[in-house]
PDB file of the backbone (N, CA, C, O) and the ligand in Angstrom, with CONECT records:
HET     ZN  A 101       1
ATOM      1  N   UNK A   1     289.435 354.635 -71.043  1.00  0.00           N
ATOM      2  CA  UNK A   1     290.464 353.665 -71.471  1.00  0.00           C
ATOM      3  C   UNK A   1     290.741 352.680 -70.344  1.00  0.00           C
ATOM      4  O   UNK A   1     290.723 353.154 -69.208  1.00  0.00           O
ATOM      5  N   UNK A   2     290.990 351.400 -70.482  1.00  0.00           N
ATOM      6  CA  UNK A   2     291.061 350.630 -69.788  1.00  0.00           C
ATOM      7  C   UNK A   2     291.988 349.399 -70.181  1.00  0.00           C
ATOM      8  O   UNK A   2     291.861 348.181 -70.061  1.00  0.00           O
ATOM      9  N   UNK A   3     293.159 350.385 -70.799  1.00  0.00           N
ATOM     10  CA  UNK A   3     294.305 349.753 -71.196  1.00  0.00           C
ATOM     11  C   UNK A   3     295.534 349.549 -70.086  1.00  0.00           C
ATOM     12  O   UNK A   3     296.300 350.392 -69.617  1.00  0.00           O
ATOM     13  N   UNK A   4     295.416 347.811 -69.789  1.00  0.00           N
ATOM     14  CA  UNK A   4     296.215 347.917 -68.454  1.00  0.00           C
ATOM     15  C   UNK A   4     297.810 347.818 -68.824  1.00  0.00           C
ATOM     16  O   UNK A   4     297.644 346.722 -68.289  1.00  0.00           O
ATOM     17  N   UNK A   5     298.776 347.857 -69.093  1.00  0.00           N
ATOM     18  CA  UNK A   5     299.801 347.671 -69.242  1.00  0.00           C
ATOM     19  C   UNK A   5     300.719 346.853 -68.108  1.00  0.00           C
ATOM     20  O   UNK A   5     300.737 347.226 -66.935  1.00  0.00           O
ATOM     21  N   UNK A   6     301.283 345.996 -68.458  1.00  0.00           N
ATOM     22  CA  UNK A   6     302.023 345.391 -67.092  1.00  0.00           C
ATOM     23  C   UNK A   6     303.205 344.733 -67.578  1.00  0.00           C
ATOM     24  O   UNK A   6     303.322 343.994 -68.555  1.00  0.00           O
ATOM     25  N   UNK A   7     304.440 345.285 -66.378  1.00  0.00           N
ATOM     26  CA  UNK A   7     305.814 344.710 -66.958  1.00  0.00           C
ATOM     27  C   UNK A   7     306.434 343.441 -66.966  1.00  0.00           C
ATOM     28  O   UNK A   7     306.436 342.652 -66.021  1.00  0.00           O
ATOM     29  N   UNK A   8     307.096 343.234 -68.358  1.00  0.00           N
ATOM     30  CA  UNK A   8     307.346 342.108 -68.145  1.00  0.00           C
ATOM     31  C   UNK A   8     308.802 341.471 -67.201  1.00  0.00           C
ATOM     32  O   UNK A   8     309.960 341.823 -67.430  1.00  0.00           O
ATOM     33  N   UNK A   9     308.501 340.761 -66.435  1.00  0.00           N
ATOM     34  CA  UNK A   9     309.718 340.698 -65.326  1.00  0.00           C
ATOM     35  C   UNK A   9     310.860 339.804 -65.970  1.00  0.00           C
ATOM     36  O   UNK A   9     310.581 338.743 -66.528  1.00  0.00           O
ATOM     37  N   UNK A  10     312.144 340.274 -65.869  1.00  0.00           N
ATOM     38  CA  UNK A  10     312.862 339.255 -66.320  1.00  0.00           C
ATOM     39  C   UNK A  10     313.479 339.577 -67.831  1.00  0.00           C
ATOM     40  O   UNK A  10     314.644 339.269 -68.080  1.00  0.00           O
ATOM     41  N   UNK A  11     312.658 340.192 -68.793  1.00  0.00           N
ATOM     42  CA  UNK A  11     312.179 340.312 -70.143  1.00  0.00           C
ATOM     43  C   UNK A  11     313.472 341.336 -70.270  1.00  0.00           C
ATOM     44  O   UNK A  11     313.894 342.082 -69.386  1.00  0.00           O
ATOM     45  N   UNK A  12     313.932 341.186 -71.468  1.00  0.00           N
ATOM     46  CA  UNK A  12     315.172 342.175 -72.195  1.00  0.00           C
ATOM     47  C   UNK A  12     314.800 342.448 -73.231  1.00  0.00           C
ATOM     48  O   UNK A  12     314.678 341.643 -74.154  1.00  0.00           O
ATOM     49  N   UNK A  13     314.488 343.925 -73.289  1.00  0.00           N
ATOM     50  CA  UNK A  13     314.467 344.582 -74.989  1.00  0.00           C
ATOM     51  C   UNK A  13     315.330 344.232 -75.523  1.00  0.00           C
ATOM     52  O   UNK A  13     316.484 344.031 -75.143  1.00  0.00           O
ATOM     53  N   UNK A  14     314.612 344.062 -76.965  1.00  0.00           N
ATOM     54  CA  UNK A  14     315.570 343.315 -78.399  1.00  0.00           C
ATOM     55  C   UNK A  14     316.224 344.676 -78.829  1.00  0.00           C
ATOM     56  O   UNK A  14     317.358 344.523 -79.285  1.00  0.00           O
ATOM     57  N   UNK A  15     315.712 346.148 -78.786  1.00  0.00           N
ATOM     58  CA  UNK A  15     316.747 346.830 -79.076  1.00  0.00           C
ATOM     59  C   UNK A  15     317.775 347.307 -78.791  1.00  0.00           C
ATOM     60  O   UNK A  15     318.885 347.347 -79.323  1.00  0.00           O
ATOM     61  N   UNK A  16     317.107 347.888 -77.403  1.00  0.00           N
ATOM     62  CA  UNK A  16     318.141 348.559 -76.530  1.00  0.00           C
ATOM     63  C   UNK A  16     318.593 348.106 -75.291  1.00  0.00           C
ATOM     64  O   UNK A  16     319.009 348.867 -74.417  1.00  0.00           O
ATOM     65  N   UNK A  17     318.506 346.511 -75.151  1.00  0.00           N
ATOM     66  CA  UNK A  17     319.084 345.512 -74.197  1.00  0.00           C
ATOM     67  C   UNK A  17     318.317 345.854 -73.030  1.00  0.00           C
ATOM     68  O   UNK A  17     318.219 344.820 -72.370  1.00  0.00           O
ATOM     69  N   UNK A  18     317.783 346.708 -72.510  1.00  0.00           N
ATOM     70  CA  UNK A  18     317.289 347.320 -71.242  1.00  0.00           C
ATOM     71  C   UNK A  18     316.599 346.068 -70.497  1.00  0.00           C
ATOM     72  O   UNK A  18     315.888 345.236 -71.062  1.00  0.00           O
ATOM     73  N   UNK A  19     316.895 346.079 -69.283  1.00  0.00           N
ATOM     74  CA  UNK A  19     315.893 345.227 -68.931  1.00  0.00           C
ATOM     75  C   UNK A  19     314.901 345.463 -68.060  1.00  0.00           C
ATOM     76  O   UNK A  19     315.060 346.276 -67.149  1.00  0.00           O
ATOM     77  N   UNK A  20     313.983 344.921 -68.195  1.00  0.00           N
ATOM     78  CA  UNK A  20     312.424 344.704 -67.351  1.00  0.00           C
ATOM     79  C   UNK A  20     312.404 346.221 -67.992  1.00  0.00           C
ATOM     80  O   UNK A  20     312.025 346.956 -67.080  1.00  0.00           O
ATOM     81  N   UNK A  21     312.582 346.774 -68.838  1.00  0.00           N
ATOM     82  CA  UNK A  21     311.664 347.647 -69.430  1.00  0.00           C
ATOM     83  C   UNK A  21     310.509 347.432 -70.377  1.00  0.00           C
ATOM     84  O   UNK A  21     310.026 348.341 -71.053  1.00  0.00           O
ATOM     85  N   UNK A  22     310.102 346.217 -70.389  1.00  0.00           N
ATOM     86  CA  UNK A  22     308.999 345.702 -71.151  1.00  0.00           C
ATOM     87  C   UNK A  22     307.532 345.734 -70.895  1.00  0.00           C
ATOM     88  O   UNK A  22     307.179 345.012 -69.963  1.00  0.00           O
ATOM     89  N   UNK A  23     306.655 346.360 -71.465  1.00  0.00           N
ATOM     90  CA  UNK A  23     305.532 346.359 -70.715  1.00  0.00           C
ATOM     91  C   UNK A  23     304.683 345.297 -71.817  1.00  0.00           C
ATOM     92  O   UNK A  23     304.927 345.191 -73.019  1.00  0.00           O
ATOM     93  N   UNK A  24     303.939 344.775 -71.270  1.00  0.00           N
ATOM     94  CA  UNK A  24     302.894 344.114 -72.214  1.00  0.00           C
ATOM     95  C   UNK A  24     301.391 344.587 -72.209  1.00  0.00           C
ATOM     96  O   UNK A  24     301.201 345.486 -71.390  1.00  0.00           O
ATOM     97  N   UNK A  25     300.512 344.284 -72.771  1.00  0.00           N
ATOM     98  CA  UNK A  25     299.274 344.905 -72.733  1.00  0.00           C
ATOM     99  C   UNK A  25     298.835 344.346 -74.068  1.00  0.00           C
ATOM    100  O   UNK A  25     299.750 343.921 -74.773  1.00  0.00           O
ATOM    101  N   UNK A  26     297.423 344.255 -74.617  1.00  0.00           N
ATOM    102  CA  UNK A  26     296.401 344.100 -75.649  1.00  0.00           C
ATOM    103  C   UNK A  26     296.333 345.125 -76.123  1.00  0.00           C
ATOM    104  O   UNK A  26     296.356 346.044 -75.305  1.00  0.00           O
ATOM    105  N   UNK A  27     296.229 345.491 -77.468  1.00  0.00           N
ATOM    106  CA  UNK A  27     295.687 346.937 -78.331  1.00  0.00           C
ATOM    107  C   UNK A  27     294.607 345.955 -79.316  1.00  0.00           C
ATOM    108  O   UNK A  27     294.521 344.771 -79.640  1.00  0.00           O
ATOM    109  N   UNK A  28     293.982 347.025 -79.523  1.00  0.00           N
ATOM    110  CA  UNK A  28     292.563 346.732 -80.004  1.00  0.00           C
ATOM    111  C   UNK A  28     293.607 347.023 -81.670  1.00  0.00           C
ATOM    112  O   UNK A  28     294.501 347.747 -82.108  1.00  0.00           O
ATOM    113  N   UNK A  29     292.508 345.637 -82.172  1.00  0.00           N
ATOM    114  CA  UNK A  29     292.853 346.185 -84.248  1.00  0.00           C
ATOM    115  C   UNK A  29     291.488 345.799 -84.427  1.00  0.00           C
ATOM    116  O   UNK A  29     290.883 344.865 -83.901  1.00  0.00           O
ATOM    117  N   UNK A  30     291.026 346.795 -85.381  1.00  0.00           N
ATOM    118  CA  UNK A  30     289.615 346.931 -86.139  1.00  0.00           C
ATOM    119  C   UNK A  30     290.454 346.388 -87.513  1.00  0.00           C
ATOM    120  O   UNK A  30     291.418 346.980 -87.996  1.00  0.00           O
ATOM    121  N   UNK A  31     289.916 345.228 -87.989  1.00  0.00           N
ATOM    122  CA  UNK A  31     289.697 344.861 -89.350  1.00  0.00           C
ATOM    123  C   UNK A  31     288.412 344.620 -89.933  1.00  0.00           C
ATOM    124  O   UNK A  31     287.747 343.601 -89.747  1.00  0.00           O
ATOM    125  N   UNK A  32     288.137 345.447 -90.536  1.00  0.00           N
ATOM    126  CA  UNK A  32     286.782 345.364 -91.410  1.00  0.00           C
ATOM    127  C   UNK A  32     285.655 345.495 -89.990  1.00  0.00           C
ATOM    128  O   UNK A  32     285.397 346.404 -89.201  1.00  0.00           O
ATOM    129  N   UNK A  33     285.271 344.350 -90.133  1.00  0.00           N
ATOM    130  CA  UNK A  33     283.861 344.687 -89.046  1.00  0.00           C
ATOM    131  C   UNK A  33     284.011 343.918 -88.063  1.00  0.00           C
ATOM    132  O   UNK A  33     282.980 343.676 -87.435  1.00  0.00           O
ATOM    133  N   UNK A  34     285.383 343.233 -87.549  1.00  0.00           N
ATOM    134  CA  UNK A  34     285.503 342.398 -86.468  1.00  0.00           C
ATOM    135  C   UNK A  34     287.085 342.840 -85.784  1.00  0.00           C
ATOM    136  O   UNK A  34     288.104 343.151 -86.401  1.00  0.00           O
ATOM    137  N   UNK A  35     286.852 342.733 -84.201  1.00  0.00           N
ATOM    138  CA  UNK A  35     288.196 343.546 -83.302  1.00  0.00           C
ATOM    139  C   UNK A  35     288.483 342.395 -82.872  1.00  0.00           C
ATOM    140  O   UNK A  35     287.802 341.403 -82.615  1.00  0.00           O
ATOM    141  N   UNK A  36     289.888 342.698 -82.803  1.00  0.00           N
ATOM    142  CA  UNK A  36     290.513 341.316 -81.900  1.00  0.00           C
ATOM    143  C   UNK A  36     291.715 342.442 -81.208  1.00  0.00           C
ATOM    144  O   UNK A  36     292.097 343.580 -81.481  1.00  0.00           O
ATOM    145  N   UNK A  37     292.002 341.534 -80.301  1.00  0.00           N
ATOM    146  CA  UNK A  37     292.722 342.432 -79.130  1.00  0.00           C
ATOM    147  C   UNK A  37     294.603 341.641 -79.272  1.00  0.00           C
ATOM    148  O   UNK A  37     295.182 340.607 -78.939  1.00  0.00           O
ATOM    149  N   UNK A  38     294.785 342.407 -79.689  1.00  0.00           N
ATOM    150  CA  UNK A  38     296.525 342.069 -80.282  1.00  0.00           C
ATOM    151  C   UNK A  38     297.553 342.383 -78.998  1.00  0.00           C
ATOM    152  O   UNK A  38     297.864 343.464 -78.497  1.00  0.00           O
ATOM    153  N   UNK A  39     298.008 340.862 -78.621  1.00  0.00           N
ATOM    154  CA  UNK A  39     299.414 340.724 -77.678  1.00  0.00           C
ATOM    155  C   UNK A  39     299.971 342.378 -77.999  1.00  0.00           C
ATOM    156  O   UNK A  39     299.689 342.979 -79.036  1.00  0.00           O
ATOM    157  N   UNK A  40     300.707 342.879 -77.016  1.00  0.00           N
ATOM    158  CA  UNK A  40     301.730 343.693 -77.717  1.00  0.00           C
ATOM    159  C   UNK A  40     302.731 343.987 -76.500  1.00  0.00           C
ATOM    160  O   UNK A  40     302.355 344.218 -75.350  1.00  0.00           O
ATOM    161  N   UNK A  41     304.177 343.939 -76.967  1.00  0.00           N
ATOM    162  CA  UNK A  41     304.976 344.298 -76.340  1.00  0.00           C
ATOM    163  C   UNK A  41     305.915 345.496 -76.324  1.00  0.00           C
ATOM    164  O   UNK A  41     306.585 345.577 -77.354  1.00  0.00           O
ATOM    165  N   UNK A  42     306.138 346.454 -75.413  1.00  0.00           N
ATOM    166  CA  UNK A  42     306.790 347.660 -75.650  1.00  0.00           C
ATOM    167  C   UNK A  42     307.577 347.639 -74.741  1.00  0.00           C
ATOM    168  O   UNK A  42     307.656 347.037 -73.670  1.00  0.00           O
ATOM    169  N   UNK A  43     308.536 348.825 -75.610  1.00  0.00           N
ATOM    170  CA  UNK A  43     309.718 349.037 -74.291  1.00  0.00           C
ATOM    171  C   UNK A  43     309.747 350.277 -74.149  1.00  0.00           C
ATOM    172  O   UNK A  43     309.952 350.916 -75.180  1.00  0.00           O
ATOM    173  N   UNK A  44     309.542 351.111 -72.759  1.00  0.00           N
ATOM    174  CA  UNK A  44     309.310 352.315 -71.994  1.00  0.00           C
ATOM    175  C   UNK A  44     310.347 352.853 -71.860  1.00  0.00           C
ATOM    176  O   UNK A  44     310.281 353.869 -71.168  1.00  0.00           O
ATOM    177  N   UNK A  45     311.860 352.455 -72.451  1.00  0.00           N
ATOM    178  CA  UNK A  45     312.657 352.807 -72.473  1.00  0.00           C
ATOM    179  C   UNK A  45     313.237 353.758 -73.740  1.00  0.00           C
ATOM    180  O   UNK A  45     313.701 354.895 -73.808  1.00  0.00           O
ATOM    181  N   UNK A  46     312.946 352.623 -74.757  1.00  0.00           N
ATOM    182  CA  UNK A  46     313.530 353.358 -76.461  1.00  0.00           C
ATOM    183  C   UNK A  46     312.480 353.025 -77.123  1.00  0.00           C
ATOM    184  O   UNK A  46     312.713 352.949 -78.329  1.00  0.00           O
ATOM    185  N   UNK A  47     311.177 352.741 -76.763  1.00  0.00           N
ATOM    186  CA  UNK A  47     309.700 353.334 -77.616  1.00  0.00           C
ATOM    187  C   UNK A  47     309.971 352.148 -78.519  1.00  0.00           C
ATOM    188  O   UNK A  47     309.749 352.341 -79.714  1.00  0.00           O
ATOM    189  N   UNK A  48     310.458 350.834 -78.120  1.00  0.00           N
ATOM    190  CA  UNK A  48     310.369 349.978 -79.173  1.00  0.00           C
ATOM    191  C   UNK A  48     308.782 348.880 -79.173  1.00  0.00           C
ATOM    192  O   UNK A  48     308.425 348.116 -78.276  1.00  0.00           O
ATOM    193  N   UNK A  49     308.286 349.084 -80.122  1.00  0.00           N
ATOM    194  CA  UNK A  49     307.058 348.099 -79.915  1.00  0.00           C
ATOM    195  C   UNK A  49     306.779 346.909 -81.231  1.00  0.00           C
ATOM    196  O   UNK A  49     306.995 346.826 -82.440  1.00  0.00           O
ATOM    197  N   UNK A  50     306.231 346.180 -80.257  1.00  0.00           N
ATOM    198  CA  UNK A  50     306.401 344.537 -81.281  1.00  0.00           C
ATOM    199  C   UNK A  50     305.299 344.015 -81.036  1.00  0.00           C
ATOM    200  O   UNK A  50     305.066 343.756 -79.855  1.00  0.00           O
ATOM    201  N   UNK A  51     304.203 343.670 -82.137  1.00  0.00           N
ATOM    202  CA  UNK A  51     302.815 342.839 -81.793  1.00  0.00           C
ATOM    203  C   UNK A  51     303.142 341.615 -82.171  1.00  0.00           C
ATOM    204  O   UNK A  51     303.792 341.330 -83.176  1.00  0.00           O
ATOM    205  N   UNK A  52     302.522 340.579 -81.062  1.00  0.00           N
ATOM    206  CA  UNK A  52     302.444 339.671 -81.471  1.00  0.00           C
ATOM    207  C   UNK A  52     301.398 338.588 -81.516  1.00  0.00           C
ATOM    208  O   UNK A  52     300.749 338.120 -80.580  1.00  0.00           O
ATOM    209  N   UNK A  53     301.369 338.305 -82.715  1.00  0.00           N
ATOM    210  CA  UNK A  53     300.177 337.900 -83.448  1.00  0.00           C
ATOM    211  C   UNK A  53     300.090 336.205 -82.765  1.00  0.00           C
ATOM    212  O   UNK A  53     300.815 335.757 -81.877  1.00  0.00           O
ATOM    213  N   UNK A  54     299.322 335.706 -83.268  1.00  0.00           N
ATOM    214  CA  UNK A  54     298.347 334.347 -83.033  1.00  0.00           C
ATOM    215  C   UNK A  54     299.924 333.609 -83.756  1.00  0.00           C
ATOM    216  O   UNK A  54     300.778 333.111 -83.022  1.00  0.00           O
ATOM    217  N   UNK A  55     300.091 333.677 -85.525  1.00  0.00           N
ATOM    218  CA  UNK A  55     300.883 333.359 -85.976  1.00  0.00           C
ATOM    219  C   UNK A  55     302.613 333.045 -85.554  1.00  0.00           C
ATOM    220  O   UNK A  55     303.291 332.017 -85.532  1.00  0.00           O
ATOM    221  N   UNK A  56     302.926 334.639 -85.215  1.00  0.00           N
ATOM    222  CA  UNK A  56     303.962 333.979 -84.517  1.00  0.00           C
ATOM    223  C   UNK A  56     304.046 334.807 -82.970  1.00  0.00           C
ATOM    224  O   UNK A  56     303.978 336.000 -82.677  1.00  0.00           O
ATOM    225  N   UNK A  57     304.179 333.877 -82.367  1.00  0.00           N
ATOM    226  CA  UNK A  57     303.974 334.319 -81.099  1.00  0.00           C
ATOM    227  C   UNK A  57     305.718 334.547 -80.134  1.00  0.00           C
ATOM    228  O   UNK A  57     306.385 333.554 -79.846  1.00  0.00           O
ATOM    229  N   UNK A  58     306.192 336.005 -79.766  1.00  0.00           N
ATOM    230  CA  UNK A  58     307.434 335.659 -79.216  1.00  0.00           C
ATOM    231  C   UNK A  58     307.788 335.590 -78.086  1.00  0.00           C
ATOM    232  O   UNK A  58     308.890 335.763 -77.564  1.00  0.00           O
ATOM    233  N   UNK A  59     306.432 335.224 -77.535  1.00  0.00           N
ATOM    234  CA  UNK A  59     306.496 334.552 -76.450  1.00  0.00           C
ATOM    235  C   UNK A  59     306.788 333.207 -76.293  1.00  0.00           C
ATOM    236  O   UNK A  59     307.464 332.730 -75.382  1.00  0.00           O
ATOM    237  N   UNK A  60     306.108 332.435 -77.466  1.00  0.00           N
ATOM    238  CA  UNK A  60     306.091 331.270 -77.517  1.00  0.00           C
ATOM    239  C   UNK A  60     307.718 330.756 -77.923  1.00  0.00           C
ATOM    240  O   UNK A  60     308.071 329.584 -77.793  1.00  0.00           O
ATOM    241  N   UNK A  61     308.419 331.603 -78.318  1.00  0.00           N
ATOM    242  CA  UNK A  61     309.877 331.282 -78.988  1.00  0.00           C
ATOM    243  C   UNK A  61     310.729 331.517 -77.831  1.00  0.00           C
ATOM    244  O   UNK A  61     311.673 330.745 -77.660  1.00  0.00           O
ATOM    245  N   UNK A  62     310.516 332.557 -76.938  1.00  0.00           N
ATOM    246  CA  UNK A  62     311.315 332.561 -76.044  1.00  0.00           C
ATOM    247  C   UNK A  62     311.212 331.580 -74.831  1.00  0.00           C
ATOM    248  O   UNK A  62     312.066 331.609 -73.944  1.00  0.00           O
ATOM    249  N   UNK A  63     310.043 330.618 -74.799  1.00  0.00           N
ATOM    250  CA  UNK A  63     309.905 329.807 -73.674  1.00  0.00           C
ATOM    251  C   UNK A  63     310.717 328.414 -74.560  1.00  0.00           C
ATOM    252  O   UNK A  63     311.233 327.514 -73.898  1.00  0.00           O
ATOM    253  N   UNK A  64     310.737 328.392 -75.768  1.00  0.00           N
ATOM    254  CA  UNK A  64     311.101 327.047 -76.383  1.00  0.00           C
ATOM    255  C   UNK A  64     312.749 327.265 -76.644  1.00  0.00           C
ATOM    256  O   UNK A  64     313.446 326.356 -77.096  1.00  0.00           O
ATOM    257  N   UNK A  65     313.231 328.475 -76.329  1.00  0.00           N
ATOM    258  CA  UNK A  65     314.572 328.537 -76.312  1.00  0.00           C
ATOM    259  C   UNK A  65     315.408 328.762 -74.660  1.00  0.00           C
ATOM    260  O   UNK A  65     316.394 329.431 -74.349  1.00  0.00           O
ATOM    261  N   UNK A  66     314.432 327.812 -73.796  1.00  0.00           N
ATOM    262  CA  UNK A  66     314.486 328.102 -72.196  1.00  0.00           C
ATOM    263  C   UNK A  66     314.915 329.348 -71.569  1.00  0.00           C
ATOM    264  O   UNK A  66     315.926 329.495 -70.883  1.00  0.00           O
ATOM    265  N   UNK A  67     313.893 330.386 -71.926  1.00  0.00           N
ATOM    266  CA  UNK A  67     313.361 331.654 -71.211  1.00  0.00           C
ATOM    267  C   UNK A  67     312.913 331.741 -70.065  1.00  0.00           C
ATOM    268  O   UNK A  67     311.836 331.146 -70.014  1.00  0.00           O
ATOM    269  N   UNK A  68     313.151 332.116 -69.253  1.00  0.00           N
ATOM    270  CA  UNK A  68     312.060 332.416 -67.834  1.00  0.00           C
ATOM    271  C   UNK A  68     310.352 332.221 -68.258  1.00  0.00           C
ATOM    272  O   UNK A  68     309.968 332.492 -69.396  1.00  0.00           O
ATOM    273  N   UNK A  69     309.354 331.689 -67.121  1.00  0.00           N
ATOM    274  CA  UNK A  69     308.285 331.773 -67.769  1.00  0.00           C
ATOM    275  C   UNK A  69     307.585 332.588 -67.391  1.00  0.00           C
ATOM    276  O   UNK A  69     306.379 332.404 -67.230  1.00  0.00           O
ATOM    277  N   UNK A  70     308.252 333.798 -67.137  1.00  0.00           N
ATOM    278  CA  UNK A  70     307.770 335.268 -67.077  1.00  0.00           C
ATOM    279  C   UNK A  70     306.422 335.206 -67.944  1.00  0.00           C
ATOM    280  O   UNK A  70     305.230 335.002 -67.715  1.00  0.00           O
ATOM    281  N   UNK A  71     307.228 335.487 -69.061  1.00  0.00           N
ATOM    282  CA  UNK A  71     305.471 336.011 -70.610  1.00  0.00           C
ATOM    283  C   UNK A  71     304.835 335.213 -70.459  1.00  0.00           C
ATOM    284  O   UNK A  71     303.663 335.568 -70.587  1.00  0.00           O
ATOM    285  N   UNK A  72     304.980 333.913 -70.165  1.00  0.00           N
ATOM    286  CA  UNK A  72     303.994 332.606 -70.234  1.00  0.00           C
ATOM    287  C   UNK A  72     303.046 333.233 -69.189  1.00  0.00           C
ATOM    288  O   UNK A  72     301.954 333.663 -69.561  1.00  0.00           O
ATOM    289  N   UNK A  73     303.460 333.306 -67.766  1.00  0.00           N
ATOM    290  CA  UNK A  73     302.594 333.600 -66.673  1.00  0.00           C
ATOM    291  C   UNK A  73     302.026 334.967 -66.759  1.00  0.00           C
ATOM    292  O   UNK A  73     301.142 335.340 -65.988  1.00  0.00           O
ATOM    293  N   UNK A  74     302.585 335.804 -67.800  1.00  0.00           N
ATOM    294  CA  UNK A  74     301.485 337.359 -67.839  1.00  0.00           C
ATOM    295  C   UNK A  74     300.334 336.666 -68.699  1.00  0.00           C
ATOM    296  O   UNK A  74     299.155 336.907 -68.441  1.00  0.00           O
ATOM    297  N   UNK A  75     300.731 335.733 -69.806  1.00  0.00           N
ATOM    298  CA  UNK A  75     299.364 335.379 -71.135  1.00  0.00           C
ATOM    299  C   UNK A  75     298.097 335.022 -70.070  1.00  0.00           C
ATOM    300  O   UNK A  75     296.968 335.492 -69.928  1.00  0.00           O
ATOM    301  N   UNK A  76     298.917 333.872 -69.344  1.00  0.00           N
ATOM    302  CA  UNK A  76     297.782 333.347 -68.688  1.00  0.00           C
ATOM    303  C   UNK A  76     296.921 334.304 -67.383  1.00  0.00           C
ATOM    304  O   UNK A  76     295.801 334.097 -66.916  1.00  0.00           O
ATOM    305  N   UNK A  77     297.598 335.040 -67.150  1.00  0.00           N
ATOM    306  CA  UNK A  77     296.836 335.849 -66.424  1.00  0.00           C
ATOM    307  C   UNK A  77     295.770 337.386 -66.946  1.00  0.00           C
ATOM    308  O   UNK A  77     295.060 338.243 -66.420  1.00  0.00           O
ATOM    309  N   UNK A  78     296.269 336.974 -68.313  1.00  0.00           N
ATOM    310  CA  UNK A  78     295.441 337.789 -68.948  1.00  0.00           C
ATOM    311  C   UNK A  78     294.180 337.623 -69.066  1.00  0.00           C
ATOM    312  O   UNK A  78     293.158 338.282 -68.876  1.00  0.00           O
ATOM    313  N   UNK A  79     294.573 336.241 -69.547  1.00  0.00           N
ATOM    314  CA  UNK A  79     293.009 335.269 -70.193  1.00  0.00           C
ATOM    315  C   UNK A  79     292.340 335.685 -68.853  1.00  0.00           C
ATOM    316  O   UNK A  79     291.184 335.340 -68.607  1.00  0.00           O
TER     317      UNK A  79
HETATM  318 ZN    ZN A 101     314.231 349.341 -75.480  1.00  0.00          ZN2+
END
């Protein structure tokens, strides 16, 4: 496995307010005969997890509602 997980700094769980308990990381989804590697965000705190898709991205909502550009700078360091 070579699933890296890395926290997001700054970042507040939507459930349980916690902060910088956010980890981010890619999970693999098999649809039919093609994988794509799905954003995903969790919290290591209250097991809350949230993918986020191409469609809506909540990363992209939290930088357009002047967020830290924490998530921005994990995406790009993903790529
Ligand atoms: Zn939480």
């Amino acid at each position: 496995m070579s699933l890296r997980k890395q926290f997001i700094a700054g970042a507040r769980c939507p459930k349980c307010s916690a902060m910088d308990s956010l980890v981010f990381y890619r999970e693999e989804d098999v649809k039919g005969n093609s994988v794509r590697h799905i954003p995903v965000r969790e919290c290591v705190d209250c097991g809350f997890k949230e993918r986020l898709t191409d469609d809506e991205t909540v990363a992209d909502k939290q930088v357009k509602k002047g967020q830290p550009k924490a998530t921005l700078n994990i995406k790009i360091k993903q790529l």
